[in-house]
C-alpha positions in Angstrom: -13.6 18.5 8.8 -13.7 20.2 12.5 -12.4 19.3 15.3 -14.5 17.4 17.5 -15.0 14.7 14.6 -13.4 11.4 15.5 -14.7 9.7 12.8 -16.3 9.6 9.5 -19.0 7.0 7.9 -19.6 4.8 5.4 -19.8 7.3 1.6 -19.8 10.4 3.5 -18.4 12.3 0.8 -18.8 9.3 -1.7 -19.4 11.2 -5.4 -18.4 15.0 -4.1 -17.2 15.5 -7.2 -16.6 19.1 -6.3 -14.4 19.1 -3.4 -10.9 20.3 -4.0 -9.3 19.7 -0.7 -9.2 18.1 2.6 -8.6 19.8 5.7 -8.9 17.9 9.0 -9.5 20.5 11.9 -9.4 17.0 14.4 -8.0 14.1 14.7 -9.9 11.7 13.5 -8.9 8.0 14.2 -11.3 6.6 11.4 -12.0 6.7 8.1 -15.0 4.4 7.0 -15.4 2.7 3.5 -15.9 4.7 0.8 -15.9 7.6 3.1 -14.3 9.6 -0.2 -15.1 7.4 -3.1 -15.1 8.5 -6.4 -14.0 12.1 -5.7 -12.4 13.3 -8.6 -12.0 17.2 -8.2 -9.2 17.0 -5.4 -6.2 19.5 -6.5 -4.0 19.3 -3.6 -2.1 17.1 -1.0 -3.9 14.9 1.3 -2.8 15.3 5.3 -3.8 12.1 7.1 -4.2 13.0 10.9 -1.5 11.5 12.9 -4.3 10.0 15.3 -5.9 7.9 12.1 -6.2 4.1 13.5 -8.4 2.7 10.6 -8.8 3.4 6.7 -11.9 2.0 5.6 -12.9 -0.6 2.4 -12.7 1.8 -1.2 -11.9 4.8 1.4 -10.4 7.1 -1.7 -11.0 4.2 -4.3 -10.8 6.4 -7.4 -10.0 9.9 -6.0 -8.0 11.6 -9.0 -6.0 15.2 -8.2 -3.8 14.8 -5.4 -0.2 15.8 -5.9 2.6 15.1 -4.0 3.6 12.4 -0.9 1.0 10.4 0.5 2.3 9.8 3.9 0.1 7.2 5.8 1.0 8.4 9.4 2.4 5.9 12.1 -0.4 5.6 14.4 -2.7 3.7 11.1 -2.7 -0.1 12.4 -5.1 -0.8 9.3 -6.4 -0.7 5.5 -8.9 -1.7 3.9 -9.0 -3.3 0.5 -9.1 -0.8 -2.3 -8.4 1.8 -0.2 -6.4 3.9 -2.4 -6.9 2.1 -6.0 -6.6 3.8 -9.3 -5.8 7.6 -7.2 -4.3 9.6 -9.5 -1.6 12.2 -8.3 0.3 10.4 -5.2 4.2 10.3 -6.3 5.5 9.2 -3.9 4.1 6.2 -0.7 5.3 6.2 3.1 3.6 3.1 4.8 3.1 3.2 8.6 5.2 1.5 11.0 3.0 -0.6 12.7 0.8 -2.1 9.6 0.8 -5.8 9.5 -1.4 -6.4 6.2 -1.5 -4.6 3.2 -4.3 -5.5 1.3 -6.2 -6.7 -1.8 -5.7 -4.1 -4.4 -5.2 -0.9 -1.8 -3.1 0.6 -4.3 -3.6 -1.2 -7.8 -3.7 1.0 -10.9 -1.9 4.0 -9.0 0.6 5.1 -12.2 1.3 8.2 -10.8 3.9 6.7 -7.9 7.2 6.9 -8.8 9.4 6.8 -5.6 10.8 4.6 -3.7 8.9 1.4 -2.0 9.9 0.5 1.7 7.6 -2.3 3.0 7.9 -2.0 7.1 9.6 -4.6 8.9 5.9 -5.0 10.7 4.2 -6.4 7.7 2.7 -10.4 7.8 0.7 -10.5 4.8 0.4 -9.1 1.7 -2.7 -9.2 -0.6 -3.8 -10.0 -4.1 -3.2 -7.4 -6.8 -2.0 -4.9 -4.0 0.5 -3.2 -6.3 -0.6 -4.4 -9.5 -0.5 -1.6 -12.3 1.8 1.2 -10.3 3.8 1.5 -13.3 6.1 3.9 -12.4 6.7 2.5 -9.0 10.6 2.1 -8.0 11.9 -0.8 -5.3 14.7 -0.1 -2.8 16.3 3.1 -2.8 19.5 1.9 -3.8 18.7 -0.6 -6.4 15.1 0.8 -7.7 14.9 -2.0 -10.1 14.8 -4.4 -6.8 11.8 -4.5 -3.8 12.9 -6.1 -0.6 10.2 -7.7 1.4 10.5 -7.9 5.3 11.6 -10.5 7.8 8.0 -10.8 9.3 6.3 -11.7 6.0 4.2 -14.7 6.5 1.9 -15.0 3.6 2.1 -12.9 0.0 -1.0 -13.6 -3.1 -1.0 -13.5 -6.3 -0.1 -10.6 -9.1 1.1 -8.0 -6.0 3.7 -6.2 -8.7 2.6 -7.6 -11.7 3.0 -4.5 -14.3 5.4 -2.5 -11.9 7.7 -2.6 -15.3 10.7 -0.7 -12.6 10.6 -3.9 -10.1 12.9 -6.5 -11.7 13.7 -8.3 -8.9 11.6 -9.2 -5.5 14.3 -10.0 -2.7 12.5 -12.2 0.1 13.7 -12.3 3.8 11.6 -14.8 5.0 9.9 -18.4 3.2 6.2 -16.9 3.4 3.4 -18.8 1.8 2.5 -18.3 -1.6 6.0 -17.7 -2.3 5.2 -20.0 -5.8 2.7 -17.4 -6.6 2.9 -15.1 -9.4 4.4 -11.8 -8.4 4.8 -10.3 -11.3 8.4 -10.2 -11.6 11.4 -12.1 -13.6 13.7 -12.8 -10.6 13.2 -13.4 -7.4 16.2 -14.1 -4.7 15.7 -15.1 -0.7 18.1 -14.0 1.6 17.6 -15.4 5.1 18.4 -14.4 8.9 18.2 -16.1 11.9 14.7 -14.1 12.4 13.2 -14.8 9.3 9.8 -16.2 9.1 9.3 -19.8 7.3 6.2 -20.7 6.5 5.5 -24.8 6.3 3.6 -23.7 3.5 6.4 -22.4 1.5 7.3 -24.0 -1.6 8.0 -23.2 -5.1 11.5 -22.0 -7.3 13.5 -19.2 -6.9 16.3 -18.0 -8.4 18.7 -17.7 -5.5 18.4 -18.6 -2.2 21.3 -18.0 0.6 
């Protein structure tokens, strides 16, 4: 993509079934949806630009070949849904800094990632089904078998890790709603702070609280 491009629309490259790689001359700042969907020929790593604002609805929904890290650089403020579901490749996930929702399904079905999750301190919400089916997906770096969820988190949906057969445990720092949901999980714990977000929303069981 040359430089010069600051962003790209709606299916662009939507079906290209023959494109191997990316390379990003630019620096874009937007991605629209479906700008890569369906892609399936991709055989190396994908290099965001570290201007990238936006990620668009279904951007790489589907996309099969990448290898290695996918590294969503600090500057992205926001995803869309689907953005990344069922990509086959990605082993491991960096979220950005600054992302405050992490939508419906933007990385259900993706087997292939097998490090470890850190959800950023910056994150409200998180949506339906949004890590539903990463099998091989591990939690905190020093217990993989456990996720810990942020301070900030206001409101979390339904099925987010169901079939993450790694996470055992979801450790909560805040009282977000939908904490009664199902996440997916056997156990889940809530350990909280004098900066800990409580929803008057919450309700439900857990299994330890302190």
């Amino acid at each position: 993509i040359p430089s010069g491009v600051t962003s790209i629309s709606n299916g662009a490259f939507g079906y290209c079934t023959g494109l191997t790689e990316i390379t990003f001359e630019g620096t874009p700042t937007s991605l629209s949806s479906s700008a890569f969907y369906n892609c399936t020929g991709f055989n190396g790593t994908l290099t965001l630009s570290n201007k990238l604002e936006t990620i668009g609805r279904a951007a790489f929904l589907k996309c099969s070949g990448f290898k290695g890290a996918l590294i969503l650089p600090n500057s992205l403020t926001t995803i869309g849904e689907l953005a990344f579901q069922e990509c086959e490749g990605f082993t491991e996930l960096t979220l950005p800094n600054a992302l405050s929702v992490i939508p419906d399904q933007a990385f259900y079905g993706c087997k292939s990632l097998s490090g470890n999750l850190v959800i950023s301190a910056s994150v409200k919400e998180i949506g339906r089904l949004a890590f539903n089916l990463c099998t091989a997906l591990n939690g905190d770096s020093e217990n993989p078998s456990q996720i810990t969820l942020p301070e900030s988190l206001e409101k979390i949906h339904d099925y987010v890790f169901s079939y993450c057969n790694n996470i055992k445990t979801i450790k909560l720092q805040s009282l977000p709603e939908g904490i009664s949901r199902n996440l997916g999980v056997r156990t889940q714990t809530v350990s909280l702070s004098d900066d800990s977000y409580i929803s008057d929303k919450a309700s439900g069981t857990v299994n330890e609280i302190s």
